[in-house]
N, C-alpha and C positions, 0 to 999 in steps of 0.2 A: 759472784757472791754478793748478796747484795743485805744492808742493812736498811731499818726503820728509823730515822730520825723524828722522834719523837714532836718538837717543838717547831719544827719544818713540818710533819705532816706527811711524809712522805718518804718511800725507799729510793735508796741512793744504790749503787756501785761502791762498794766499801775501797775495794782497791783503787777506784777512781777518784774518792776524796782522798788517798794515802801518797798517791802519784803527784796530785795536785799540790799536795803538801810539802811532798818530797821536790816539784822545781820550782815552788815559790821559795823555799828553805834554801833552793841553789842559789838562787838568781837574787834572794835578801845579800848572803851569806859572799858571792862574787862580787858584788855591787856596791854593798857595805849600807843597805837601806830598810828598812824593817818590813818593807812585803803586802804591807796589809791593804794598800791600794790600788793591788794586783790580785790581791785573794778576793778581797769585795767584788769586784766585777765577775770573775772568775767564777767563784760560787754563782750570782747571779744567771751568766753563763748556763750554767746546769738546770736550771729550774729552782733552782732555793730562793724561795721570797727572800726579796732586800733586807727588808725591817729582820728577817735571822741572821740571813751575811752578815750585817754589817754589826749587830749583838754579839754573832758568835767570831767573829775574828778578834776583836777584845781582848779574850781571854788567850786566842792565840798569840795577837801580839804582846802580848804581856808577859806569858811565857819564854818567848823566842827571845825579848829584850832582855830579862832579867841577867843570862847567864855575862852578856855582854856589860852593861853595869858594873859587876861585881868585878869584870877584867877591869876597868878602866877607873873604876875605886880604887883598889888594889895597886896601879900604876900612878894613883895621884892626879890623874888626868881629870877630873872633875871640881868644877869649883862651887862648892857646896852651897856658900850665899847665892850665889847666881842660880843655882838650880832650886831654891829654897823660896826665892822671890819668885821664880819661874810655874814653880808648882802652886804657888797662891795663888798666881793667875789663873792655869789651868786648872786646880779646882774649880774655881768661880766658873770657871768656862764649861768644865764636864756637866756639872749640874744646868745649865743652862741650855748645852745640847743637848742632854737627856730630855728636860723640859720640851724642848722645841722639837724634838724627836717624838712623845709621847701626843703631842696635839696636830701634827702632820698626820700621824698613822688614826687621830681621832676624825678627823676630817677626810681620810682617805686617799689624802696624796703622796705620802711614804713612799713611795715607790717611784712615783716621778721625779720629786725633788732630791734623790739618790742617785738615779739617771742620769741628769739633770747638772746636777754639781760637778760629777765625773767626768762629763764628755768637757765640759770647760776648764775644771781643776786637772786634767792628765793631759787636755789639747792644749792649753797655754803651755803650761810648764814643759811638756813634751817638747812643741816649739822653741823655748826658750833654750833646754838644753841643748837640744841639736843645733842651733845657730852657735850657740858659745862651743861646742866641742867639734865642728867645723873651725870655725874660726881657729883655735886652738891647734887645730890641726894644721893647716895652711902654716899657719907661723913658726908653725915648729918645722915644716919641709923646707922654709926659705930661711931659716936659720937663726931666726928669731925667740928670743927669752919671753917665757908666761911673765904678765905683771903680775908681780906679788905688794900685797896692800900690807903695810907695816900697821900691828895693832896699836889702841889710842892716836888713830889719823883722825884730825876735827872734821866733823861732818853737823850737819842741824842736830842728829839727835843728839850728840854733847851738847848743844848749848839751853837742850830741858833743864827744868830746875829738878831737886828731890834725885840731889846726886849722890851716887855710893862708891865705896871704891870695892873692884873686885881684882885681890892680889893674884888667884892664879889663871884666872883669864887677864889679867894686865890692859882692867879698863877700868878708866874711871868714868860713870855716867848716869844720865837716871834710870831714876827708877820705872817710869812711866814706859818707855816702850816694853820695857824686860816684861815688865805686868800684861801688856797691850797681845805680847808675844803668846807668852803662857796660855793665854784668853784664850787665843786665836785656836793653837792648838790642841786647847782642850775640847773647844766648842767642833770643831772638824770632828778628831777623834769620836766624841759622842755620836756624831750624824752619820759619820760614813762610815767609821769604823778602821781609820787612819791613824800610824802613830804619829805623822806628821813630823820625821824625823828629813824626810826631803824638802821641806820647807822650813823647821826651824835651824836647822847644819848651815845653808846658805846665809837665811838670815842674822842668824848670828857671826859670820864669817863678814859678811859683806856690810851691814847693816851697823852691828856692835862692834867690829874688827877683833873678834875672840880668835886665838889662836885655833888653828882646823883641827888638833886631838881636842883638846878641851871643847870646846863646839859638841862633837861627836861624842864624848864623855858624857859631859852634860845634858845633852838630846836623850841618850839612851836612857837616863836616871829617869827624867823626864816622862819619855815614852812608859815606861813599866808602873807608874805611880797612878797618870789619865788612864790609862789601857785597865786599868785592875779595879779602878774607880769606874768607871764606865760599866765594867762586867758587872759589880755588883749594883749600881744605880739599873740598867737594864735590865737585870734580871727583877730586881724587886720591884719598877715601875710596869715595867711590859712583860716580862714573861718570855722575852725571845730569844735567848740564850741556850741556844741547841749544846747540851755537856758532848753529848756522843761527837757531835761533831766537830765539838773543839778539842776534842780528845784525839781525833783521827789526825787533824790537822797539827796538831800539838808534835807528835809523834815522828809525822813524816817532814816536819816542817825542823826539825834539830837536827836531822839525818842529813838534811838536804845540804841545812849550810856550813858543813864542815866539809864537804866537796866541794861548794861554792865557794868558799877561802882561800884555799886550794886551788883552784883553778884560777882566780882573781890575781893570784901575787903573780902567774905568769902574763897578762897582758897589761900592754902598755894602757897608763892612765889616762892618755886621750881618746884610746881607741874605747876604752870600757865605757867612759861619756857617752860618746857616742851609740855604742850598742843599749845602752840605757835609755839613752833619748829616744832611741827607733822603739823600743817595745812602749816604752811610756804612751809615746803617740800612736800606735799602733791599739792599745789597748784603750785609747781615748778613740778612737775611730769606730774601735767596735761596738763601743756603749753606743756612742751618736747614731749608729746605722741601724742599730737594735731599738732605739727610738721612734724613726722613720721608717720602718720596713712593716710590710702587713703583718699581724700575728696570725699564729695560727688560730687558735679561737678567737674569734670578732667577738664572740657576747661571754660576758663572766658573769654569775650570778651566785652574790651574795647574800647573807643573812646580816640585815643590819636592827638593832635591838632598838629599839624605843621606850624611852619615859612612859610608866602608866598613869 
């Protein structure tokens, strides 16, 4: 059965973006990671122009974050200043990747520098993970204790000025990287279509010394605020906001990750690193090879409009 995606251009496999949805929703939902720099490529994958991937995941990761949020509100797990200063940032930043989004796709390289970002942002990181959850591993067979980093440890970025204190992540620090962070994340999310919760979780764990729920608390709030700013900044500047197909994904992607949660609490925490880091890299290899490999049509022929 197959539908018309309207803003894509093109009929899909209904059940094949619902499947789609259904093991990124597992693999978010097992993982504990918002998905959407698995769905980006993924769609791509299919044939779905980037510049829609990466518009119509937005709305999906915005969706999928929210119910998560409301748990860890709910729990006190969020330290509201911190994510307050954090979303200042990341506004500044959505609107800036939206920006920088809109004159890429004017000039006509949206698609490569999408590409482009991925095989580097999933190949490092992928890397990174797999080394540290190896390691992890190793040490935990020879009998060896994970260091655990006690929050408020002095590091350089304590000694910025334009310092605040944050009671329930239990730091005092500035303001300047917290803003630096939000940026970061907001400006990714607009481009690729990332909630950026695998890079700000870390950074804020290793970086700020925020305790790992509050981290994760505060990422989520984060994520659904960029992710829902982004859909609407895309759709009113570009137009590339496919509904049908963040509807599909919407749908299969809730489904997924209450199995994924499920399945999660029974493997051990280094192994789950680990199988994370494999797909991460994995899915960074695929983009880079997609790169480099012949395509199938050698010549594309567009209509490009001109000033009269």
């Amino acid at each position: 059965m197959t539908i018309y995606l309207p803003i894509a251009e093109l009929p899909v496999a209904i059940f094949s973006i619902f499947a789609m949805g259904i093991a990124v929703g597992f693999i978010s939902g097992m993982f504990g990671v918002g998905g959407g720099f698995l769905m980006t490529p993924l769609l791509i994958f299919t044939g779905i122009p980037p510049a829609v991937a990466v518009a119509s995941v937005s709305p999906y990761m915005a969706a999928s974050s929210f119910s998560g949020a409301l748990s860890y509100l709910r729990k006190g797990m969020v330290d509201l200043p911190l994510a307050g200063i954090l979303l200042a940032g990341g506004g500044v930043g959505t609107v800036c990747g939206v920006a920088l989004f809109t004159w890429l796709d004017t000039i006509g390289q949206v698609d490569l520098i999408i590409r482009l970002s991925y095989t580097v942002l999933l190949g490092g990181i992928g890397f990174m993970m797999l080394a540290e959850s190896v390691r992890a591993i190793i040490r935990t067979r020879h009998g060896g204790k994970a260091q655990v980093r006690r929050p408020g440890t002095h590091s350089w970025v304590m000694r910025l000025p334009l310092k605040m204190r944050f009671r329930r992540a239990r730091i005092y620090v500035s303001t300047i990287p917290v803003v630096a962070l939000g940026w970061m994340i907001g400006l990714l999310g607009a481009v690729l279509g990332v909630g950026g919760g695998f890079i700000l979780v870390p950074a804020l764990i290793y970086l700020l010394r925020v305790p790992t729920t509050t981290a994760v608390g505060t990422s989520s709030v984060l994520t659904v605020a960029t992710m829902a700013a982004a859909t609407v900044l895309h759709a009113a500047s570009n137009g590339t906001v496919d509904a049908v197909l963040a509807f599909v994904l919407m749908i299969g992607g809730t489904m997924g990750a209450q199995f994924g949660a499920r399945t999660g609490q029974t493997i051990r925490p280094d192994y789950l690193r680990l199988l994370l880091a494999l797909l991460v890299l994995s899915v960074g290899l695929r983009v880079a090879f997609d790169l480099v490999r012949t395509p199938a049509d050698r010549f594309v022929v567009t209509h490009v409009e001109t000033p009269e």
